[in-house]
N, CA, C and O atoms as CSV, one atom per row, in Angstrom:
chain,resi,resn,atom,element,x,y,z
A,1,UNK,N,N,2.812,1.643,1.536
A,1,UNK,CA,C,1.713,1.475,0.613
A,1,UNK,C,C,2.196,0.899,-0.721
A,1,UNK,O,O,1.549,-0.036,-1.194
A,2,UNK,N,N,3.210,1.338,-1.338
A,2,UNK,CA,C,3.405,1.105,-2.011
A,2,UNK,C,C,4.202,-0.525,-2.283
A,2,UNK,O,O,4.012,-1.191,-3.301
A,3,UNK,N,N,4.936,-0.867,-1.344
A,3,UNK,CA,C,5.792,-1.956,-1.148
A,3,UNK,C,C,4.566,-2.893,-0.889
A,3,UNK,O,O,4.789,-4.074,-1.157
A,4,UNK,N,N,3.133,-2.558,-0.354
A,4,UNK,CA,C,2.008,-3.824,-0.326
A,4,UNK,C,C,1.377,-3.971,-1.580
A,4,UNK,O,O,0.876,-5.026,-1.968
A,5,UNK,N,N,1.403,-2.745,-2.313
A,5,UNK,CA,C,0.957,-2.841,-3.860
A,5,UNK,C,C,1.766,-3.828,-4.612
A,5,UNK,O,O,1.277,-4.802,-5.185
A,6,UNK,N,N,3.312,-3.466,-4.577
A,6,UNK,CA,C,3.250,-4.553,-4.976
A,6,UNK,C,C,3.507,-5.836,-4.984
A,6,UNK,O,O,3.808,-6.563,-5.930
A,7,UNK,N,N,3.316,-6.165,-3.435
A,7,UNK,CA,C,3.212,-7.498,-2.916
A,7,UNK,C,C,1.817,-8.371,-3.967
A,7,UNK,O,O,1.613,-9.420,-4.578
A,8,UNK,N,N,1.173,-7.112,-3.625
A,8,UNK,CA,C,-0.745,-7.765,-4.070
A,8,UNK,C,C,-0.414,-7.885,-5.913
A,8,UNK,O,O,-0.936,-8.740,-6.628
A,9,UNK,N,N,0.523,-6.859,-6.382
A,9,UNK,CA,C,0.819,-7.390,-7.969
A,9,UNK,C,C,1.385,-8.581,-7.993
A,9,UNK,O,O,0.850,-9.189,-8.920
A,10,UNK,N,N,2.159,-9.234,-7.492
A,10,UNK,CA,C,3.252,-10.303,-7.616
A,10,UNK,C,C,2.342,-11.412,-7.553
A,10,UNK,O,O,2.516,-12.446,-8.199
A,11,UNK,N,N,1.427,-11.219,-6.823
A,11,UNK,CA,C,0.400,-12.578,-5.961
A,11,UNK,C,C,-0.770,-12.260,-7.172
A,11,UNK,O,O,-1.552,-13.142,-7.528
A,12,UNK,N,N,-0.779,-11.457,-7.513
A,12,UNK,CA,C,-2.063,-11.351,-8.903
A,12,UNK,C,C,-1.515,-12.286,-10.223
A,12,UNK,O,O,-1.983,-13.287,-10.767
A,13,UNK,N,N,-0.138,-11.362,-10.499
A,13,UNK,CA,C,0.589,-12.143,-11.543
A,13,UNK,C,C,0.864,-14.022,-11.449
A,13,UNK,O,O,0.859,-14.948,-12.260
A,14,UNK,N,N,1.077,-13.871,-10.010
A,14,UNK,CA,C,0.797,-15.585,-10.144
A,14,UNK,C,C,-0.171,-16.451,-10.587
A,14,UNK,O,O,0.002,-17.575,-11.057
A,15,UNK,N,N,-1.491,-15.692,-10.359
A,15,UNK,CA,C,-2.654,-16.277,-10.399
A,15,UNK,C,C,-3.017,-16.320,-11.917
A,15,UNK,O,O,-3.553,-17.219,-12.565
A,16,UNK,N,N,-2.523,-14.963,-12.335
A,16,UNK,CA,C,-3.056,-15.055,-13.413
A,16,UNK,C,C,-2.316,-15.791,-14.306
A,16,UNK,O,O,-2.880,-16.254,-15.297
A,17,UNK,N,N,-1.022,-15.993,-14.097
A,17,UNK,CA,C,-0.048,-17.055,-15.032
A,17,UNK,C,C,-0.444,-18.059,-14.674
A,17,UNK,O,O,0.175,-18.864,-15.370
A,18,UNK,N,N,-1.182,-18.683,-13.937
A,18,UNK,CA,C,-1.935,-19.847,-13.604
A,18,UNK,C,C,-3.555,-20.119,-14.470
A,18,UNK,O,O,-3.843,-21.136,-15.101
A,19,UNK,N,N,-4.302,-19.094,-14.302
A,19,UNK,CA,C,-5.200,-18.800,-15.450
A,19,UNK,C,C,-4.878,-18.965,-16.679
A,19,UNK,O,O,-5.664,-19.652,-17.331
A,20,UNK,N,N,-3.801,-18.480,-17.313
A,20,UNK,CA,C,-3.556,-18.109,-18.697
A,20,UNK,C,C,-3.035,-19.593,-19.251
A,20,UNK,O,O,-3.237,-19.986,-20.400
A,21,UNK,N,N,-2.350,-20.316,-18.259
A,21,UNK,CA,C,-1.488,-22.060,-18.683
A,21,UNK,C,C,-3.200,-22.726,-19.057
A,21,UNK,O,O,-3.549,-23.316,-20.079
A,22,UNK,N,N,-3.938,-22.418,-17.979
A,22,UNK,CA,C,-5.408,-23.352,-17.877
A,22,UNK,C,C,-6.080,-22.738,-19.556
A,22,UNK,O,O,-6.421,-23.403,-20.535
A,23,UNK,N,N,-6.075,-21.471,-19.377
A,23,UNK,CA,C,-6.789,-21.174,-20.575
A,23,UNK,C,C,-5.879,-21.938,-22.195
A,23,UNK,O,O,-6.339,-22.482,-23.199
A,24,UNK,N,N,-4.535,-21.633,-21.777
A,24,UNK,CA,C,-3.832,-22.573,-23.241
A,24,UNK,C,C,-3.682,-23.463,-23.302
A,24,UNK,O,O,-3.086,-23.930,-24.273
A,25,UNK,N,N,-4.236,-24.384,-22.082
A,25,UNK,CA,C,-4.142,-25.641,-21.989
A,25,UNK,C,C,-5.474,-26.591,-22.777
A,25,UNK,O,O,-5.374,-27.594,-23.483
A,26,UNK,N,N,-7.087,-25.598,-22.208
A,26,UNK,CA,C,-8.011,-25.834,-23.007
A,26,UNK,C,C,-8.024,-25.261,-24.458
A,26,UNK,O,O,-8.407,-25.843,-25.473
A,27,UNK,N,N,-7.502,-23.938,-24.335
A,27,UNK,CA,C,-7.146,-23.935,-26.044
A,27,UNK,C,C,-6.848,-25.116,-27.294
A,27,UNK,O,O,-7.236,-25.367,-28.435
A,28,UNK,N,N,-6.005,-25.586,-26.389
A,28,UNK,CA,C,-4.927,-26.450,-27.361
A,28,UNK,C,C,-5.646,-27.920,-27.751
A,28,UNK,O,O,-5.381,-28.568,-28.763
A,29,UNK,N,N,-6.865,-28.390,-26.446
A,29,UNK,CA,C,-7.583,-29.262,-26.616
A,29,UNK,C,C,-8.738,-29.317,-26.849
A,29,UNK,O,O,-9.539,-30.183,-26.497
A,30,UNK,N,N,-9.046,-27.650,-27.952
A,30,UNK,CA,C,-10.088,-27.482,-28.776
A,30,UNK,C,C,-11.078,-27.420,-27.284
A,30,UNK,O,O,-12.256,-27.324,-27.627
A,31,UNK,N,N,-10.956,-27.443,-25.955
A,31,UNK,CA,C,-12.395,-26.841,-24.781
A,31,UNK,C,C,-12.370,-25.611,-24.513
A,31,UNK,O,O,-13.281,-25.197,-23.796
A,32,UNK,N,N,-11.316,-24.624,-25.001
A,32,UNK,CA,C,-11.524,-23.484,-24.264
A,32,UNK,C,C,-11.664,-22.283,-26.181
A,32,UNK,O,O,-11.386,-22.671,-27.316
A,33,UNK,N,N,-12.119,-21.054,-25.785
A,33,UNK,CA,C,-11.318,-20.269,-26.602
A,33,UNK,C,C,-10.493,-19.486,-26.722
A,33,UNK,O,O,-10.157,-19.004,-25.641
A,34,UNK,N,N,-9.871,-19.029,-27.739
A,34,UNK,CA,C,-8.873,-18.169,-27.778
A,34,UNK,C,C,-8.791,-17.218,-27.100
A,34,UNK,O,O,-7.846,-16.957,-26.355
A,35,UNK,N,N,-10.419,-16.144,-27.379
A,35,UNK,CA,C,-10.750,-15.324,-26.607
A,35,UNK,C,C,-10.065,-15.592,-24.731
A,35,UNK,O,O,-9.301,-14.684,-24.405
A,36,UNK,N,N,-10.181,-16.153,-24.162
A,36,UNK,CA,C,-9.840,-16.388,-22.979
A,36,UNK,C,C,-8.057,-16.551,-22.672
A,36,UNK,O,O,-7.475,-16.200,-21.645
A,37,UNK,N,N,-7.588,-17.042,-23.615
A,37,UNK,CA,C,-6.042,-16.972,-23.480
A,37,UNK,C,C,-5.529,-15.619,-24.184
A,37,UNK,O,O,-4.458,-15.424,-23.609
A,38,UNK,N,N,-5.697,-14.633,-25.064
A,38,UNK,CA,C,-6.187,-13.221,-25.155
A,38,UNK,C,C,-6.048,-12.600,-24.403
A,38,UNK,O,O,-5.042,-11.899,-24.294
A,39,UNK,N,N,-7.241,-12.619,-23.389
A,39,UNK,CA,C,-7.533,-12.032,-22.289
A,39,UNK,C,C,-6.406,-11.677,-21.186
A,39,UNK,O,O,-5.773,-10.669,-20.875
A,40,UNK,N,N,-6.477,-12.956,-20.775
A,40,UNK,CA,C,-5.449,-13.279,-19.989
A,40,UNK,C,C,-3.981,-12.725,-20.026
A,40,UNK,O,O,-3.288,-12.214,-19.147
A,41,UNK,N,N,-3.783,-12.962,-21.152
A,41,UNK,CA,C,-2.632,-12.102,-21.838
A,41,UNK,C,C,-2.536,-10.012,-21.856
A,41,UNK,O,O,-1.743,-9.095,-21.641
A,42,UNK,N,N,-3.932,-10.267,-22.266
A,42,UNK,CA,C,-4.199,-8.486,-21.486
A,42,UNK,C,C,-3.735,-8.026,-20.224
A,42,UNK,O,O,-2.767,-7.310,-19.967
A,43,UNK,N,N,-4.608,-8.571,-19.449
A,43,UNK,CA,C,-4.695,-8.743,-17.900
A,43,UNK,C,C,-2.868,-9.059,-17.468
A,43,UNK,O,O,-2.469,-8.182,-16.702
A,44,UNK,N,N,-2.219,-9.683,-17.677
A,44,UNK,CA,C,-0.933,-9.428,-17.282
A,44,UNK,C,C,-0.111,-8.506,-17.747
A,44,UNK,O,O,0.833,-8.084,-17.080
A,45,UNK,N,N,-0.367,-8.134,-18.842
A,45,UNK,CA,C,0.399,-7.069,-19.741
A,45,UNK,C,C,-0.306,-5.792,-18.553
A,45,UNK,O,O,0.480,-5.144,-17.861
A,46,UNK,N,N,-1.455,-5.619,-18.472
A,46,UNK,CA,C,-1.709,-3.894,-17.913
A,46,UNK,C,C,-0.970,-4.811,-15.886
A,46,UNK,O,O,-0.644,-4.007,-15.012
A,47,UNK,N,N,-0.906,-5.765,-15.697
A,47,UNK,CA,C,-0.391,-5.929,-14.206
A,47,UNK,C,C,1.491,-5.490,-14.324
A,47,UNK,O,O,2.033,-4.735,-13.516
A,48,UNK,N,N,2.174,-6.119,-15.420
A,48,UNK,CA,C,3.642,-5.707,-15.583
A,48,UNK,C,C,3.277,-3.958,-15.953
A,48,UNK,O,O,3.935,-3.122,-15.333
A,49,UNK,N,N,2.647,-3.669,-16.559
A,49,UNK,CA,C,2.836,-1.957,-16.382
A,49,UNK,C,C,2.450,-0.793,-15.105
A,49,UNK,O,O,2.706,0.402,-14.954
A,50,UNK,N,N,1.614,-1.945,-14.204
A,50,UNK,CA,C,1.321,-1.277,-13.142
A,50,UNK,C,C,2.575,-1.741,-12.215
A,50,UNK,O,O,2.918,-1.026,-11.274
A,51,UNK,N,N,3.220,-2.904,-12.494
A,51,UNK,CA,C,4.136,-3.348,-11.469
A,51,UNK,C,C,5.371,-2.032,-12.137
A,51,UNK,O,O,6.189,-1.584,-11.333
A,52,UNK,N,N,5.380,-1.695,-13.106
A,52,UNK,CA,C,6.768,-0.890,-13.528
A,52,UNK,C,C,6.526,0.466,-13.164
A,52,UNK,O,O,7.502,1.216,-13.126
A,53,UNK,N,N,5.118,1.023,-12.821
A,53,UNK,CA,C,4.830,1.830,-12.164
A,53,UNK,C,C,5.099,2.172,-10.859
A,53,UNK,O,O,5.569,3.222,-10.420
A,54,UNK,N,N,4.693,1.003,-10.189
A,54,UNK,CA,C,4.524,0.917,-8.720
A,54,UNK,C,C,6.050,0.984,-8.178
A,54,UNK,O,O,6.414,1.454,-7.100
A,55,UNK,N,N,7.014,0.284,-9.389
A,55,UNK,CA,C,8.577,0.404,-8.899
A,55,UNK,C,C,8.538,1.563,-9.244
A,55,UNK,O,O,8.204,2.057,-8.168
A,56,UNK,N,N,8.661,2.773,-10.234
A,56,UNK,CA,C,9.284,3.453,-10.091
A,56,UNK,C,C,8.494,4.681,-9.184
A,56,UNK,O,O,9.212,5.677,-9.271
A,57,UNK,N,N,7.590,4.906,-8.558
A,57,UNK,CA,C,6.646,5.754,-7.716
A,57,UNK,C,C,7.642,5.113,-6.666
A,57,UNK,O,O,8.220,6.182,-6.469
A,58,UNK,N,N,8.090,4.525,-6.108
A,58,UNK,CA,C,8.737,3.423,-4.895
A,58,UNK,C,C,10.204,4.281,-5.273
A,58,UNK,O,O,10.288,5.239,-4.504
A,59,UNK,N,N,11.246,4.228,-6.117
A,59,UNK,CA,C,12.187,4.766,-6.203
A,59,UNK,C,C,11.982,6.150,-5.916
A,59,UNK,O,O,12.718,6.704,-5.099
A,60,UNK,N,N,10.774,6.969,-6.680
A,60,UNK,CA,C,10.840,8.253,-6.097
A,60,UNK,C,C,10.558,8.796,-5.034
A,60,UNK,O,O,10.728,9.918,-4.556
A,61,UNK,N,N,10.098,7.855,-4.711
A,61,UNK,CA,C,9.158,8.009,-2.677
A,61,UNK,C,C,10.816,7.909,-2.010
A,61,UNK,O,O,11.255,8.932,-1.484
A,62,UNK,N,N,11.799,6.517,-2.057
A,62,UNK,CA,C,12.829,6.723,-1.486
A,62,UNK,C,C,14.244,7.554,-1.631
A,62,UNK,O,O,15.156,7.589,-0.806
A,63,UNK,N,N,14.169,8.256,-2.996
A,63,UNK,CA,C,14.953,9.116,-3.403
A,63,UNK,C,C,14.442,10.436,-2.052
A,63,UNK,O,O,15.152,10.932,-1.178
A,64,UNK,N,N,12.781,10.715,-2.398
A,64,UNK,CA,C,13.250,11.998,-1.523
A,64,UNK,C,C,13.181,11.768,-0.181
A,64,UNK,O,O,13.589,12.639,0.586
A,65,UNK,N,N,12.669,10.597,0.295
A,65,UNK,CA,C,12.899,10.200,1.727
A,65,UNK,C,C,14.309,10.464,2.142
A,65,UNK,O,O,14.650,11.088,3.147
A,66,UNK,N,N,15.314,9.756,0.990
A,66,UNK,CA,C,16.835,10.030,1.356
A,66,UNK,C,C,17.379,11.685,1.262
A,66,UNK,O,O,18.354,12.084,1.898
A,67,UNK,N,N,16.590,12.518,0.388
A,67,UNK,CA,C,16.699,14.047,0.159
A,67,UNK,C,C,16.480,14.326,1.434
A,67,UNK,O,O,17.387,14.969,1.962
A,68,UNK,N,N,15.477,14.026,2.175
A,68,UNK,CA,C,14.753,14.858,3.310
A,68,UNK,C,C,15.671,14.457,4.834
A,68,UNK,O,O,15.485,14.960,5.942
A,69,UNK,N,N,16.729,13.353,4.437
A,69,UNK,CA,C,17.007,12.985,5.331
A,69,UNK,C,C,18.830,13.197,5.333
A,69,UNK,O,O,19.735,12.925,6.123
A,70,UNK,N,N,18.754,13.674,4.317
A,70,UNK,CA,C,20.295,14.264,4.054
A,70,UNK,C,C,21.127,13.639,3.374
A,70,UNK,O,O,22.176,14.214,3.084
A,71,UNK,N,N,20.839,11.972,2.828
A,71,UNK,CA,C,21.582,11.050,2.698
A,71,UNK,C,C,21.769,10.763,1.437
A,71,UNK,O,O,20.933,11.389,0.786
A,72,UNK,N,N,22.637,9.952,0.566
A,72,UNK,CA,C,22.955,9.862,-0.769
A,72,UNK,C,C,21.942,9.533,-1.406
A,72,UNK,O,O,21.249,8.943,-0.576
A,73,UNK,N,N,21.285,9.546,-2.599
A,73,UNK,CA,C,19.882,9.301,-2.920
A,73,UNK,C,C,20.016,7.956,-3.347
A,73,UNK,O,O,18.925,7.673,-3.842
A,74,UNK,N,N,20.777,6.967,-3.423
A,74,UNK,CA,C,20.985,5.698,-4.213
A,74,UNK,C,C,21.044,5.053,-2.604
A,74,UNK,O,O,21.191,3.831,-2.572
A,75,UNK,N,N,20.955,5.676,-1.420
A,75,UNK,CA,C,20.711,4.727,-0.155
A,75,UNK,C,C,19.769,3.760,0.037
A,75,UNK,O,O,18.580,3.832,-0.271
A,76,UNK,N,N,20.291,2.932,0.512
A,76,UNK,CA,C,18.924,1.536,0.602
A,76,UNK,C,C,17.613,2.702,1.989
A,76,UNK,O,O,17.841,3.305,3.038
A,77,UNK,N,N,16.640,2.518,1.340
A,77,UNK,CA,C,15.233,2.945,2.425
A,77,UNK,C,C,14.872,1.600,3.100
A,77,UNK,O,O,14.134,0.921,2.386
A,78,UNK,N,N,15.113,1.179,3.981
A,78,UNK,CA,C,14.244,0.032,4.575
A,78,UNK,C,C,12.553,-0.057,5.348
A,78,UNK,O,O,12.097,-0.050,6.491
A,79,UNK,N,N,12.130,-0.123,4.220
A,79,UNK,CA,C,10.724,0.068,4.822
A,79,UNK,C,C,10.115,-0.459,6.522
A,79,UNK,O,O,10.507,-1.367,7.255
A,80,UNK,N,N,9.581,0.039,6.605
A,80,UNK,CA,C,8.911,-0.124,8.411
A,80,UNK,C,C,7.949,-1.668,8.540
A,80,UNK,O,O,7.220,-2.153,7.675
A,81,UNK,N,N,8.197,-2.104,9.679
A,81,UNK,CA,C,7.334,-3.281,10.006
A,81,UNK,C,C,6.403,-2.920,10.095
A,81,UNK,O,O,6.224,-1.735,10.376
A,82,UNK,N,N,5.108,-4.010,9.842
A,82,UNK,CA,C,4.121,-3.159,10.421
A,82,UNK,C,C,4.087,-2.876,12.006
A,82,UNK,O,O,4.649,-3.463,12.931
A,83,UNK,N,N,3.320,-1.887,11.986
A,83,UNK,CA,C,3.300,-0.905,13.168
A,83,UNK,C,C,1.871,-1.599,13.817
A,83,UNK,O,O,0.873,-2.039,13.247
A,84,UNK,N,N,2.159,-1.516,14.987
A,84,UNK,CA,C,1.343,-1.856,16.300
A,84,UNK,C,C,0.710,-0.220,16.918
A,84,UNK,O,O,1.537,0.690,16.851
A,85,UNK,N,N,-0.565,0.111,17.442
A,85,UNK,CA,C,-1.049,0.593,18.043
A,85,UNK,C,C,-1.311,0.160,19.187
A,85,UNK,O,O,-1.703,-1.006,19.198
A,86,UNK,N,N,-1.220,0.810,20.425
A,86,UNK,CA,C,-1.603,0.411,21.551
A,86,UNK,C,C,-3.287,0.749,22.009
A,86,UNK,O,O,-3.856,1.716,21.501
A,87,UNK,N,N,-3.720,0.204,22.619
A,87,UNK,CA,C,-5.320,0.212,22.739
A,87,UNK,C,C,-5.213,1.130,23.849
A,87,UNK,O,O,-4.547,1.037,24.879
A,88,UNK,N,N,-5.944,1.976,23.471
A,88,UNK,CA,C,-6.289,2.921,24.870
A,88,UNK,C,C,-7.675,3.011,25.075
A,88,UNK,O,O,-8.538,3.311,24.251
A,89,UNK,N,N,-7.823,2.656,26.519
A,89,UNK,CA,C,-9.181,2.046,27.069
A,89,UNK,C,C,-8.877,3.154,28.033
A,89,UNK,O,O,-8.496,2.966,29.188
A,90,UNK,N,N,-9.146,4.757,27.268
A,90,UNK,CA,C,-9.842,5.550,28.074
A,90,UNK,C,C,-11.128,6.397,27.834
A,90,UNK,O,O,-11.261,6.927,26.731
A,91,UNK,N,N,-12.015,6.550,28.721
A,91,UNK,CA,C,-13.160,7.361,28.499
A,91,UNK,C,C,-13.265,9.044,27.986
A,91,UNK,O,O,-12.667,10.043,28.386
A,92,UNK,N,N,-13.862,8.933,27.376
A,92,UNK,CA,C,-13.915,10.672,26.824
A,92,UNK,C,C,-13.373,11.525,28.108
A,92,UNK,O,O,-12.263,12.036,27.958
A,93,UNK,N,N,-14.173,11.774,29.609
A,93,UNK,CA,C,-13.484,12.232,30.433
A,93,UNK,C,C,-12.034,12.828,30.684
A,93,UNK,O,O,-11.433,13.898,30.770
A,94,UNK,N,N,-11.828,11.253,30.754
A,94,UNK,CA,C,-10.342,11.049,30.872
A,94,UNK,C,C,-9.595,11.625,29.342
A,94,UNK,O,O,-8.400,11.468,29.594
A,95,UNK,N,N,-9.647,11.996,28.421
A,95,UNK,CA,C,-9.358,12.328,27.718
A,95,UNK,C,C,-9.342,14.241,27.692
A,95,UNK,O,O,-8.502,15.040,27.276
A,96,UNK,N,N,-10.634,14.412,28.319
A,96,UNK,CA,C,-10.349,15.958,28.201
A,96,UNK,C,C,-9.913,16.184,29.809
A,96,UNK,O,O,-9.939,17.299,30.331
A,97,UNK,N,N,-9.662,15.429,30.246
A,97,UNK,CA,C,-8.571,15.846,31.695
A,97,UNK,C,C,-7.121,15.825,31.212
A,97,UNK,O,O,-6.330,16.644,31.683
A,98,UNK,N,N,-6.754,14.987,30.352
A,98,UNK,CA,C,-5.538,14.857,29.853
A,98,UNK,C,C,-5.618,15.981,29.051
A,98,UNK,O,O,-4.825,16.854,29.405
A,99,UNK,N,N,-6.251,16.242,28.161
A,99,UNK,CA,C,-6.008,17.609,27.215
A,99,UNK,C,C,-5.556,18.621,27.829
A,99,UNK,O,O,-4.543,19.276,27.585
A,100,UNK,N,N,-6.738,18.815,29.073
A,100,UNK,CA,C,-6.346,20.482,29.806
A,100,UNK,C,C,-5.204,20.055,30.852
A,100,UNK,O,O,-4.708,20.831,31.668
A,101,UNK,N,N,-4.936,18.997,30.735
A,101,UNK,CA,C,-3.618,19.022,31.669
A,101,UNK,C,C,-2.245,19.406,30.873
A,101,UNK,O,O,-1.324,19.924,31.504
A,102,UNK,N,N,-2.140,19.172,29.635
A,102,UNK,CA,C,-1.339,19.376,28.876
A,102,UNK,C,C,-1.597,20.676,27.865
A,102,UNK,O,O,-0.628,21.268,27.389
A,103,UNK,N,N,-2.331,20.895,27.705
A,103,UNK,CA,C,-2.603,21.946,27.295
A,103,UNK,C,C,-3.442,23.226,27.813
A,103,UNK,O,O,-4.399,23.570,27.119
A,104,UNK,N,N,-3.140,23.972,29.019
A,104,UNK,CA,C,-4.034,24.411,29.567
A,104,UNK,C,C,-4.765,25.879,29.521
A,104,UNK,O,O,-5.346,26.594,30.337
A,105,UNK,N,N,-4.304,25.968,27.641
A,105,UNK,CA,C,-5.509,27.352,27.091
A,105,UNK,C,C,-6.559,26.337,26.947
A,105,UNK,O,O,-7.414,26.910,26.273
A,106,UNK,N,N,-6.909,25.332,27.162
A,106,UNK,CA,C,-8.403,24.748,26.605
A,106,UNK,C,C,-8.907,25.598,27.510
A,106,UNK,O,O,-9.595,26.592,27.277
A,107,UNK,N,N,-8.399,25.015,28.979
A,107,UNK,CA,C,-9.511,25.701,30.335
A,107,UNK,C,C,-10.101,26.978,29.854
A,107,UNK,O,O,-11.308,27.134,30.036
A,108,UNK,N,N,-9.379,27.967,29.231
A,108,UNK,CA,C,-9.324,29.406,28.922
A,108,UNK,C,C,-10.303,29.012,27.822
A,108,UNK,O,O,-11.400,29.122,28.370
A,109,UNK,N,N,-10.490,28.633,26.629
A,109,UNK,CA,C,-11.325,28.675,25.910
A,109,UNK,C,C,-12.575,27.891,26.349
A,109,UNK,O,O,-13.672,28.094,25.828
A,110,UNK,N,N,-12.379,27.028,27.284
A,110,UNK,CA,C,-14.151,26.480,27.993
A,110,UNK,C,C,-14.837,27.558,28.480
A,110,UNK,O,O,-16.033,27.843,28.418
A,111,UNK,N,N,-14.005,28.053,28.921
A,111,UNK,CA,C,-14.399,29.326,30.002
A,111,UNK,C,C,-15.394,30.248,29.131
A,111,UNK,O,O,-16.508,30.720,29.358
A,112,UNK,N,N,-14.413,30.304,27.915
A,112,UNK,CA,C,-14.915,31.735,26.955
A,112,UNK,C,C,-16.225,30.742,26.597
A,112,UNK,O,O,-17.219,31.409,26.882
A,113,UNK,N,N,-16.610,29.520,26.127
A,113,UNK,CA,C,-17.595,29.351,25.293
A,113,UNK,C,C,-18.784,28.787,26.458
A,113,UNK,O,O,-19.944,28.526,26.141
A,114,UNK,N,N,-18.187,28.654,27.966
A,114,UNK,CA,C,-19.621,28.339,28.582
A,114,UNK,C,C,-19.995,29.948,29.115
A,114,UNK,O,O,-21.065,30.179,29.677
């Protein structure tokens, strides 16, 4: 989650350093106003404090990942690919046959509630 946050900051900050050239570009040729290159300037300032956020929430997520996992806390975490689900194209049925096959106090509690 966090490593897509701040993928989506990096790709914001571009845009908006692209905004902010356009806005000082009309500034400068008396079409735009100030107000708008300002702005712009806001808008990246609160994106670098969310990006310095998002790093350090990211260091503490892999510090205790490495705590929980026994390992030096300055270890590289290599985040996960995304993950694939497999489609299961089974019917409710088939689902509570598998339950009480694997678990077979359900039977015992059907019993009790029919």
């Amino acid at each position: 989650f966090v490593g897509r946050s701040l993928e989506i900051n990096a790709r914001l900050t571009d845009i908006l350093n692209q905004l902010l050239r356009v806005a000082e570009t009309r500034y400068s040729t008396g079409r735009g106003l100030q107000q708008d290159v300002l702005q712009a300037q806001v808008e990246l300032s609160k994106l670098l404090d969310e990006k310095i956020t998002l790093k350090k929430k990211r260091r503490t997520l892999e510090n205790r990942i490495n705590e929980l996992l026994n390992r030096d806390s300055f270890s590289p975490v290599i985040p996960a690919q995304d993950l694939s689900f497999p489609d299961l194209m089974l019917d409710v049925k088939e689902l509570q046959n598998r339950a009480t096959k694997f678990y077979p106090g359900l039977s015992i509690r059907q019993a009790d509630i029919d």
